[in-house]
RODO-2510 file (C-alpha; in nm, 4 decimals, decimal comma):
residues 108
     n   res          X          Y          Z
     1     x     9,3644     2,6128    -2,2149
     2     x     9,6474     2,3538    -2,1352
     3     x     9,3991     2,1754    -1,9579
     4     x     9,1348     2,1225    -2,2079
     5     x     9,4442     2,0524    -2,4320
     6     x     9,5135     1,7548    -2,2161
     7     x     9,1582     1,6563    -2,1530
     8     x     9,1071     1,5801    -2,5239
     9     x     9,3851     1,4416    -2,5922
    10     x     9,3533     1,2017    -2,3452
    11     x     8,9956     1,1235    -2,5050
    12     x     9,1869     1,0588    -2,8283
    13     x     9,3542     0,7817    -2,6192
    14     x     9,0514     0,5681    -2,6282
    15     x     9,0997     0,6110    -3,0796
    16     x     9,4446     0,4372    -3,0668
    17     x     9,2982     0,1580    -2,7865
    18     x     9,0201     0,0700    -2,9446
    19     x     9,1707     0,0520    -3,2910
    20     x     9,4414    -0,1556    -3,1214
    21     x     9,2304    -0,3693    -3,0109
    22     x     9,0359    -0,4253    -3,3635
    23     x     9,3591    -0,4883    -3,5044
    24     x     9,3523    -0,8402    -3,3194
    25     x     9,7258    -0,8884    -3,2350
    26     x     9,7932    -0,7103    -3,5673
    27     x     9,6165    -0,9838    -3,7622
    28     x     9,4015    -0,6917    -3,8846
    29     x     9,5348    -0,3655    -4,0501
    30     x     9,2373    -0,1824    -4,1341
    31     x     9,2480     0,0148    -3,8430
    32     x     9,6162     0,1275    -3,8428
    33     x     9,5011     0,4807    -3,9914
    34     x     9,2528     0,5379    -3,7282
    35     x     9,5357     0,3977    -3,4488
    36     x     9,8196     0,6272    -3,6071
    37     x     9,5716     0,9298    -3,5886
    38     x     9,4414     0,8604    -3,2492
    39     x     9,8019     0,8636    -3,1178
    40     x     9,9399     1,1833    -3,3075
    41     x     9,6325     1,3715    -3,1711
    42     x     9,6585     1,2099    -2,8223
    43     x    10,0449     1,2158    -2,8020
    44     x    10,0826     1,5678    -2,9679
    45     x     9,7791     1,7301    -2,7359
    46     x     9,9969     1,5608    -2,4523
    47     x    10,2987     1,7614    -2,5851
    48     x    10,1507     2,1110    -2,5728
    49     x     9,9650     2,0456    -2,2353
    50     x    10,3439     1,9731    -2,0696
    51     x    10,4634     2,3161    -2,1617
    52     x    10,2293     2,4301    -1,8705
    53     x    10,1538     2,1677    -1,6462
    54     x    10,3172     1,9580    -1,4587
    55     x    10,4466     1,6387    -1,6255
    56     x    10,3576     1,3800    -1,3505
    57     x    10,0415     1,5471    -1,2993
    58     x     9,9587     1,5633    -1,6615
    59     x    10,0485     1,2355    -1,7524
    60     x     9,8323     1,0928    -1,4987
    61     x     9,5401     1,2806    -1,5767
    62     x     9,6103     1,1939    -1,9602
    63     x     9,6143     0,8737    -1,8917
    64     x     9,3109     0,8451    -1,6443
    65     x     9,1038     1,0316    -1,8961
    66     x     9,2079     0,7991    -2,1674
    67     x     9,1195     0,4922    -1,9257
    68     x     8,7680     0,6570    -1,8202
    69     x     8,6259     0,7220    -2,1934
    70     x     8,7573     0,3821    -2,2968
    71     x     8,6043     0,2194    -2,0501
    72     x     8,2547     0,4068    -2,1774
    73     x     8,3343     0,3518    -2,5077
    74     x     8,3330    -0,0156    -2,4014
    75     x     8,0148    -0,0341    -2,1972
    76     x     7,8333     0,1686    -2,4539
    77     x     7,9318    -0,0790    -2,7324
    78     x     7,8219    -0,3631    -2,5283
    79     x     8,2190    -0,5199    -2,5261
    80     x     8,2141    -0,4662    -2,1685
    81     x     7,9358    -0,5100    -1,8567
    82     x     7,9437    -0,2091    -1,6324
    83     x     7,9406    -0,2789    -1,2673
    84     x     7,8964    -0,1246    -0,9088
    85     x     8,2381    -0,1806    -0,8799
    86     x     8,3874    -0,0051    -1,2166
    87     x     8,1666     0,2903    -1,1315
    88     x     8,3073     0,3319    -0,7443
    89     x     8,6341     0,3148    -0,9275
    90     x     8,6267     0,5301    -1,1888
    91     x     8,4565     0,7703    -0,9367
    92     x     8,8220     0,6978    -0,7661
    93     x     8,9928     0,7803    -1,1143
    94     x     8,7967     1,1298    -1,1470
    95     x     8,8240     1,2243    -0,7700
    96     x     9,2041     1,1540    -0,7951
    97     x     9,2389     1,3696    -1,1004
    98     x     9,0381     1,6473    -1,0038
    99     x     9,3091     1,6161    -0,6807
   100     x     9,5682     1,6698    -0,8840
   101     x     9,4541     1,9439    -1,0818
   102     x     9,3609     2,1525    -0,7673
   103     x     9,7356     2,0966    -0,5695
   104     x     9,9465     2,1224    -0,9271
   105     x    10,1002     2,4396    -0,9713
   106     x    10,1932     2,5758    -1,3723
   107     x    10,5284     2,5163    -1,5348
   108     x    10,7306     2,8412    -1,4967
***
């Protein structure tokens, strides 16, 4: 359960960067509820996760996750061109995490 925890809270990641980003260098404050939400959720799900696994581990698949459904967000939205190159890498990301998640042992 800790995992899926961590796995949606890192998706929650992509809220708070995204509505960082619309805020334009904080120019624009409309989207300060949707940031503040986006990082409870994200922050909070971290939280629970790190009761039973690992914290290196788990912040570096939180923040890979986060990274991966951003960039999606992005490419889906048309902000950002998708490459051969950003796949091959986040194919790197999601190899590396699924790594970790195989050689990590629970918190005792």
């Amino acid at each position: 359960m800790a995992w899926l925890i961590l796995i949606v809270s890192g998706m929650f990641e992509t809220v708070w960067a995204v509505a960082l980003a619309k805020m334009e260098g904080f120019s624009n404050l409309a989207p300060l509820p949707w940031l503040l939400i986006g990082a409870v959720i994200s922050m909070g799900g971290l939280g629970l996760a790190l009761k039973s696994i690992p914290v290196g581990t788990g912040y570096a698949v939180w923040v890979a996750v986060g990274a991966v459904t951003t960039l999606i967000y992005s490419v889906a939205t048309g902000a950002e061109a998708l490459t051969v190159v950003k796949v091959l890498l986040v194919l790197g990301i999601i190899a590396c995490v699924g790594g970790l998640n195989l050689v990590s042992e629970p918190v005792a």
